[in-house]
Backbone as CSV, one residue per row, in Angstrom:
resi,resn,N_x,N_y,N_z,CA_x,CA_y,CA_z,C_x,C_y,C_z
1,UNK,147.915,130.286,130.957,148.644,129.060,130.703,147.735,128.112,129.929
2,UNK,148.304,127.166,128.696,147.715,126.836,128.306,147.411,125.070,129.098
3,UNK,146.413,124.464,128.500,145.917,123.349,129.605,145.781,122.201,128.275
4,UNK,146.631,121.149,128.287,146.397,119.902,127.049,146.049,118.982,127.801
5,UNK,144.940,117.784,127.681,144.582,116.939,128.338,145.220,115.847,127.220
6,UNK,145.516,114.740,127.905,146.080,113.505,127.139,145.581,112.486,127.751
7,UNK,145.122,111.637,126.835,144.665,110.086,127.624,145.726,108.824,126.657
8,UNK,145.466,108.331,127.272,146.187,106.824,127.585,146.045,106.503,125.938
9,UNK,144.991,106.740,124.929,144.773,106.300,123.674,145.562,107.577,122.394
10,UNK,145.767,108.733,123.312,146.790,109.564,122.476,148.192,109.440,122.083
11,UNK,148.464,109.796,120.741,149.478,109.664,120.065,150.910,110.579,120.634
12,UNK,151.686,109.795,121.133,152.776,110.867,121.757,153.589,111.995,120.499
13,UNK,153.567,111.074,119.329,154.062,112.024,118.578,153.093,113.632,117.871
14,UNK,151.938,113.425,117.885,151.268,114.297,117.931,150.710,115.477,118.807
15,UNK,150.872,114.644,120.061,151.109,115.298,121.364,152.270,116.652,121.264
16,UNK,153.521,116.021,120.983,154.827,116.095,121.316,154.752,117.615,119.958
17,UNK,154.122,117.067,119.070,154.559,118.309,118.365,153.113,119.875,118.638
18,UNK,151.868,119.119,119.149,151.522,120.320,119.677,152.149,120.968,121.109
19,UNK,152.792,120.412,121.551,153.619,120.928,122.518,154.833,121.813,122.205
20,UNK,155.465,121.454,121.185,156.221,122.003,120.562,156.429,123.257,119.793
21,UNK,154.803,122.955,118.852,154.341,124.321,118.707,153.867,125.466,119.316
22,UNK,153.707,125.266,120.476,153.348,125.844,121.899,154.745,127.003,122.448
23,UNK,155.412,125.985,122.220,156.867,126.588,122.873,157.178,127.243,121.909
24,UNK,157.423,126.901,120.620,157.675,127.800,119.720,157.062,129.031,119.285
25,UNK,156.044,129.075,119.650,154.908,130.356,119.786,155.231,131.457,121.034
26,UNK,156.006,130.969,121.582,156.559,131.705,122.498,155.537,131.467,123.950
27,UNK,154.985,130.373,124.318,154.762,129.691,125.699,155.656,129.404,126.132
28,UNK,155.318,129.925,127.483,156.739,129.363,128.721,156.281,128.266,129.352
29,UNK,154.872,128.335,129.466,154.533,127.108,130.598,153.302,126.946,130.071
30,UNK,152.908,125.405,130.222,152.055,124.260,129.831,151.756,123.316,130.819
31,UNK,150.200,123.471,130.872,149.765,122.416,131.432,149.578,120.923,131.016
32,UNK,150.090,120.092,131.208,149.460,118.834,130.803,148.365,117.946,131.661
33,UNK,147.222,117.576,131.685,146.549,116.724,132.829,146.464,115.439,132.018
34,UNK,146.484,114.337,133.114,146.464,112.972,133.057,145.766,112.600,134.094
35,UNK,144.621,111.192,133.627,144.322,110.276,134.299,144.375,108.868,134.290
36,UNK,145.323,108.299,135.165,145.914,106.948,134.777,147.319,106.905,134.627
37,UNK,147.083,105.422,134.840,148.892,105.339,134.318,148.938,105.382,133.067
38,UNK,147.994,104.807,132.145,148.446,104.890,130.072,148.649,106.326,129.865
39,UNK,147.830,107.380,130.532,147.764,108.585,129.759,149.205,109.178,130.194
40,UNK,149.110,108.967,131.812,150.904,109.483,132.599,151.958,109.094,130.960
41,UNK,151.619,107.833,130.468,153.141,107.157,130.164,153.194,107.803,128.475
42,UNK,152.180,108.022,128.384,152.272,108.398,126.494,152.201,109.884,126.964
43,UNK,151.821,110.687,128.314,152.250,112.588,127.898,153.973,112.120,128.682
44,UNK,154.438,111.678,129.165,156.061,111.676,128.993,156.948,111.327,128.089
45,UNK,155.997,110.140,127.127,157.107,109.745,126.372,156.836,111.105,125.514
46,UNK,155.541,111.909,125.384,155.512,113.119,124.158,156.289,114.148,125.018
47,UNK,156.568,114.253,126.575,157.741,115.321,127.057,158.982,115.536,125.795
48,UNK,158.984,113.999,126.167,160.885,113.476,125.850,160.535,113.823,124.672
49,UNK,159.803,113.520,123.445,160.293,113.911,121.860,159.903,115.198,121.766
50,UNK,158.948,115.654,122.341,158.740,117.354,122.360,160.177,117.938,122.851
51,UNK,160.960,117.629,124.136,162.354,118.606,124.153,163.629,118.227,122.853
52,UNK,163.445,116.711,122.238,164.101,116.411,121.339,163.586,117.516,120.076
53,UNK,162.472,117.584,119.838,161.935,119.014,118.740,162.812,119.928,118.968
54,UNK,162.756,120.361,120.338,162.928,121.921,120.476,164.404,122.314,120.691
55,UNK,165.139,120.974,121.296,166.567,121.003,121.784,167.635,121.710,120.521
56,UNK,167.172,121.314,118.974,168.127,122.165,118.051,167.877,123.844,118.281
57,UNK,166.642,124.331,118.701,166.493,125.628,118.865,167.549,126.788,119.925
58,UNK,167.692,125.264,121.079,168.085,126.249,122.164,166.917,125.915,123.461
59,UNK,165.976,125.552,123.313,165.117,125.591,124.185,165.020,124.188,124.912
60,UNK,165.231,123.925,126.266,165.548,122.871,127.223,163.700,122.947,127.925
61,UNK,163.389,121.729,127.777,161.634,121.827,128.474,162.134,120.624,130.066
62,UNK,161.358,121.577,130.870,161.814,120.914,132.485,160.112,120.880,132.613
63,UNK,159.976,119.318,133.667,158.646,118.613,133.906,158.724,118.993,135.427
64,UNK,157.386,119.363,135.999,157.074,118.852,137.703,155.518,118.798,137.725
65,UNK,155.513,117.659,138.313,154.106,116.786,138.512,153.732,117.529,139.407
66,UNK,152.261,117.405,139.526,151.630,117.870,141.023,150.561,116.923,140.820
67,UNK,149.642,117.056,142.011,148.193,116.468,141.501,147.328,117.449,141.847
68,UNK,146.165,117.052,141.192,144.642,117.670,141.104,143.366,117.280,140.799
69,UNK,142.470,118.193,141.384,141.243,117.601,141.901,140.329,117.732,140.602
70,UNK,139.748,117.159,139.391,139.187,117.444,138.501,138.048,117.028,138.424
71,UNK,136.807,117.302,137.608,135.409,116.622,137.211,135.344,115.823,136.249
72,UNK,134.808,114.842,136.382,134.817,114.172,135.436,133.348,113.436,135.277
73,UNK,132.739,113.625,134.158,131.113,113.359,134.235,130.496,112.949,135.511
74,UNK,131.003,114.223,136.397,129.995,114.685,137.513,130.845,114.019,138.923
75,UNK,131.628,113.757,138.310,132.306,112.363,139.254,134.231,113.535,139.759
76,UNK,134.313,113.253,141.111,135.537,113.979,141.411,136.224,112.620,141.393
77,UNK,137.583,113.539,140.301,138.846,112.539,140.357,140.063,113.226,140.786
78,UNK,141.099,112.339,141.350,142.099,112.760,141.206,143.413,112.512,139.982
79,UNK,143.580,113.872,139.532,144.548,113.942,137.950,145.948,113.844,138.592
80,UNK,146.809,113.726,137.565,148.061,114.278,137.524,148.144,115.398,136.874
81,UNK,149.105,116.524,136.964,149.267,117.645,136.211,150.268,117.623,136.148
82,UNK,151.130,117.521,134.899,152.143,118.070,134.702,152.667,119.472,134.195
83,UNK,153.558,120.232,134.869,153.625,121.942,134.697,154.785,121.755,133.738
84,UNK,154.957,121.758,132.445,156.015,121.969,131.705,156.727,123.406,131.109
85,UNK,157.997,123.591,131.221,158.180,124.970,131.437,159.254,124.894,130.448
86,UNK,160.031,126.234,129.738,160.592,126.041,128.490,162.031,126.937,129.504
87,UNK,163.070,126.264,129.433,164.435,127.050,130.190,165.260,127.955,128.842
């Protein structure tokens, strides 16, 4: 599975279309990790225009959050992960 990290200063539309290209490559499932609320709010708004990409194809993308325990210069945080999956 592949694993995209997004922060709070990333571009959703750039996001949205490597996600896109992902699915179109024939990925079923994608990791996204986030830390924070900026990074949470710009990898959803790139959900929403990434299934708008893919929706003329046929391909419907479904989100479920979890959390997780990550490193971060030496330091344990807790992420969000989002598991994005292509229906």
């Amino acid at each position: 599975m592949n694993v995209m990290k997004v922060r709070s200063k990333s571009t959703p539309q750039k996001v949205a279309g490597a996600l896109a290209n992902l699915f179109r490559d024939n990925e079923t499932e994608v990791e996204i990790q986030v830390v924070g609320a900026g990074a949470l709010n710009q990898a959803i708004k790139a959900i929403a225009i990434a299934r708008g990409y893919l929706a003329t194809s046929g391909v419907n993308l479904v989100c479920t959050p979890a959390f997780s325990d990550i490193e971060i210069d030496g330091e344990e945080r807790t992420a969000i992960k989002l598991i994005v999956e292509a229906k």
